[in-house]
C-alpha positions in Angstrom: -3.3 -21.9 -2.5 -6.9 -22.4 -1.0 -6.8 -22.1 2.7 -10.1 -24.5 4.3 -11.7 -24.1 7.4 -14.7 -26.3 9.3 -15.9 -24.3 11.3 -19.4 -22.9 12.7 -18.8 -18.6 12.3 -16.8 -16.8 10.6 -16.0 -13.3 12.4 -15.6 -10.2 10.1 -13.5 -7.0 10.3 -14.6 -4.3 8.0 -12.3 -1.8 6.9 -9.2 -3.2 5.2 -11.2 -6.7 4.9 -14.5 -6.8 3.4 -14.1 -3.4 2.8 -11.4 -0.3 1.6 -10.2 1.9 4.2 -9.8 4.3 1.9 -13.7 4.8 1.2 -13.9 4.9 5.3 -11.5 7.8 5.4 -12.1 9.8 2.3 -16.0 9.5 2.5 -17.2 8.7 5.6 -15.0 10.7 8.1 -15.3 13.7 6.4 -19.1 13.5 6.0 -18.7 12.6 10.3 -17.0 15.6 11.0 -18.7 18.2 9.0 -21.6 17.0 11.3 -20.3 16.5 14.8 -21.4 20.3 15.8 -24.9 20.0 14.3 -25.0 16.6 16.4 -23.5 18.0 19.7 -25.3 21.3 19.3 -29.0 19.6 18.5 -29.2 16.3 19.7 -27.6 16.9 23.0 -30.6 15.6 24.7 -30.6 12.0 22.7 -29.5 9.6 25.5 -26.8 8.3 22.6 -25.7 11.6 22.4 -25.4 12.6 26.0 -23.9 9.5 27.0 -20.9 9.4 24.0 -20.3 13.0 25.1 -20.1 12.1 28.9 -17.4 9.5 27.6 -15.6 12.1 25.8 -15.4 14.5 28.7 -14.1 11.6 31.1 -11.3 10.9 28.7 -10.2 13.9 28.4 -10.7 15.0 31.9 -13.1 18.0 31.5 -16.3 16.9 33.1 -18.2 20.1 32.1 -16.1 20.2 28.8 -18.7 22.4 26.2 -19.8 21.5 23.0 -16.9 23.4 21.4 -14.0 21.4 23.3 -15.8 18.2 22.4 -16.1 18.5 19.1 -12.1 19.5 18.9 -11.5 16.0 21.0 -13.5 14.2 18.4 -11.3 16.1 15.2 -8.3 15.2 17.3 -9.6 11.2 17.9 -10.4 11.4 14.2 -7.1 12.8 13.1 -5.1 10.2 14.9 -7.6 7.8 13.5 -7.9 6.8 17.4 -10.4 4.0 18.3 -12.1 6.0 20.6 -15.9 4.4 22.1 -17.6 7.3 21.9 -15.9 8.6 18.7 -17.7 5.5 16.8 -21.0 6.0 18.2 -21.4 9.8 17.2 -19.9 8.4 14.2 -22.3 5.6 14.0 -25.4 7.7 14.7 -24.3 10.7 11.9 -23.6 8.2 9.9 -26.7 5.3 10.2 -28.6 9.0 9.2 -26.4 9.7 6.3 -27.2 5.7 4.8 -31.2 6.4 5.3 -31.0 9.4 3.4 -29.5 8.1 0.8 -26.6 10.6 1.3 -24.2 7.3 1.8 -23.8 3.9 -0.4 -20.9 1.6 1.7 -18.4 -0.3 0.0 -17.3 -4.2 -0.1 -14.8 -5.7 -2.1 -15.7 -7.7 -5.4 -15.2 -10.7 -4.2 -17.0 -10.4 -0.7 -20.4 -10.6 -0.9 -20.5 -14.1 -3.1 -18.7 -15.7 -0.5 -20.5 -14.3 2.7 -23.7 -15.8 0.9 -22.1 -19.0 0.0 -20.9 -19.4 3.6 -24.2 -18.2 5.0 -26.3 -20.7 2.5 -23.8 -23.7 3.9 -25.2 -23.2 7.2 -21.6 -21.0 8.7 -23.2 -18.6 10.7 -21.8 -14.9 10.3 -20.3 -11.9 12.5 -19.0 -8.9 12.8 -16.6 -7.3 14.8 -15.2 -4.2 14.0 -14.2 -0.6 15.6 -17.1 1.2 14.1 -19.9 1.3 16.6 -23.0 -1.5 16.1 -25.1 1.2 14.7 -22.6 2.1 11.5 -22.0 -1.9 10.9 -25.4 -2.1 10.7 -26.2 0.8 8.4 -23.4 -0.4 6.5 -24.2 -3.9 5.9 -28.0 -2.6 5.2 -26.9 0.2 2.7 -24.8 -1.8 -0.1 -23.9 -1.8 -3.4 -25.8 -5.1 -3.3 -29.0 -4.0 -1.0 -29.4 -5.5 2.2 -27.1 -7.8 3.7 -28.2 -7.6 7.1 -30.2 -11.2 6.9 -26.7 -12.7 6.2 -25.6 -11.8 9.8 -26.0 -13.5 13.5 -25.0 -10.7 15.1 -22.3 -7.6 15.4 -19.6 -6.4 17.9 -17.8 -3.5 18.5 -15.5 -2.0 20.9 -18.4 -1.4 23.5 -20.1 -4.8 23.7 -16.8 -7.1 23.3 -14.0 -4.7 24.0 -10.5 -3.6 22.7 -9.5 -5.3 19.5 -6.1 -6.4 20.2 -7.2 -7.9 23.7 -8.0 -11.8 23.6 -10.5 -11.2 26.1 -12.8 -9.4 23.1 -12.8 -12.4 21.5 -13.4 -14.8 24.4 -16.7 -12.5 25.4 -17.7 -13.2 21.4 -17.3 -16.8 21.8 -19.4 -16.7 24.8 -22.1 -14.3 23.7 -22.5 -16.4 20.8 -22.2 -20.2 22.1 -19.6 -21.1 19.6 -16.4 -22.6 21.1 -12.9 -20.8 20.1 -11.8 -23.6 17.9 -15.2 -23.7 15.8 -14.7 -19.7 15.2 -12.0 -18.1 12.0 -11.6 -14.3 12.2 -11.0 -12.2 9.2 -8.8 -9.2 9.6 -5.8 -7.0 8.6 -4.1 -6.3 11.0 -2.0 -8.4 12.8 -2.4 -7.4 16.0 -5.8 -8.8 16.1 -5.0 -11.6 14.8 -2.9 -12.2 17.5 -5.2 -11.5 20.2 -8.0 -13.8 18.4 -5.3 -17.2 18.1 -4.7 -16.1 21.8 -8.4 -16.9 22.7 -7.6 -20.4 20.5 -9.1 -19.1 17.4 -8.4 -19.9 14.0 -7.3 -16.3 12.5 -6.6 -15.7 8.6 -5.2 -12.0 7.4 -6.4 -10.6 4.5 -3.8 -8.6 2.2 -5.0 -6.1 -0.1 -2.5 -4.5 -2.1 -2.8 -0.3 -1.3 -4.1 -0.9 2.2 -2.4 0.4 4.9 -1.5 -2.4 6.3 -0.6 -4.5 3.2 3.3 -3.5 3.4 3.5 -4.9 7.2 2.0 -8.4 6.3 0.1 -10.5 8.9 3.0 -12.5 10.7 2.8 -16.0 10.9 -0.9 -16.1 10.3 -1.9 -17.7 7.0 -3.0 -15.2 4.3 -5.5 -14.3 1.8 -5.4 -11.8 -0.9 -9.4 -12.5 -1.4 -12.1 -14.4 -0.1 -12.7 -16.9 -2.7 -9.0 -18.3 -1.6 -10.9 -19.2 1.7 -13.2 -22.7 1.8 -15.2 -22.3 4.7 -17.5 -25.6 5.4 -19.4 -26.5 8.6 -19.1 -29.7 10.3 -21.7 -32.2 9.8 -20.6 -34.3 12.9 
């Protein structure tokens, strides 16, 4: 069944979505962590840096917390695959490096990329929202399989500039910072606890189930479901 949507944006999650979580955790967090104590150790002085550590050493409560104990908060975040702020930005920087090297190609499904361009050439503007800080969307959109995406996208999001998530609030700052009333916007996600929080903020929210993620077992609810994008028509409004 083909779900169809008028709408002006279309909000993207990443991992689970347009892309597999499994690349994200078998790729790219180990290639993050074998790099956090270069990072902490060198780069102290990048005002990135220093202010993703000072965020670290408030959470954990150890304002003078050395480069040692931050890098075993970071493992720790990492283990609980925690969406920590300053976790995704020092992942974000290590890994925006690791794309312009060459050291790192990201991942999207098959049936991704020829719908984000069909959408995009229809005049439905695009966006992402995800956990990973604006630096690794941005690396990872610009470092496909495919080449550059980036000129496909109006803007991205992450937990620092919208917020948590699973708050509805997140998604109400999106619709402001991008001029787009709720009911003109459709989020993309996995898990169903965003959903939730995007219909809360009077979005239109579809889950995306792909068999062997991690969330595939739990289903999305009562939200409507896709097991691909081309089972989503998404057309802007002429009117």
């Amino acid at each position: 069944m083909t779900l169809r949507y008028t709408v002006d944006a279309v909000v993207l999650d990443i991992e689970g979505t347009t892309s597999a979580t499994g690349f994200v955790v078998d790729v790219l967090y180990p290639y993050a962590r074998s790099r956090f104590a270069a990072l902490l150790s060198e780069r102290s002085g990048d005002p990135e840096v220093a202010r993703a550590v000072a965020q670290v050493r408030e959470a954990i409560g150890e304002p003078e917390a050395d480069a040692v104990r931050v890098e075993k908060a970071l493992n720790a975040w990492l283990d609980e695959d925690r969406k920590a702020t300053p976790l995704k930005i020092l992942q974000g920087v290590i890994w925006s490096e690791g794309f312009a090297r060459g050291d790192l190609v990201s991942h999207f499904y098959d049936d991704v990329v020829p719908e984000l361009r069909a959408w995009h050439s229809s005049g439905v503007r695009l966006y992402v929202y995800s956990s990973g800080s604006v630096a690794a969307q941005r690396a990872w959109f610009t470092n496909s399989p495919e080449g550059d995406l980036t000129s496909l996208l109006s803007g991205l999001y992450d937990t620092e500039n919208a917020g948590p998530k699973q708050e509805a609030e997140s998604y109400r700052r999106i619709s402001g910072s991008t001029g787009i009333g709720p009911a003109r916007l459709l989020f993309l996600s996995d898990r169903p606890g965003e959903l939730d929080a995007a219909r809360a903020a009077g979005w239109h929210a579809v889950g995306i189930r792909r068999p062997g993620e991690p969330y595939f077992e739990q289903g999305v609810g009562d939200h409507a479901a896709a097991g691909t994008f081309d089972e989503i028509t998404v057309s802007r409004s002429t009117s």
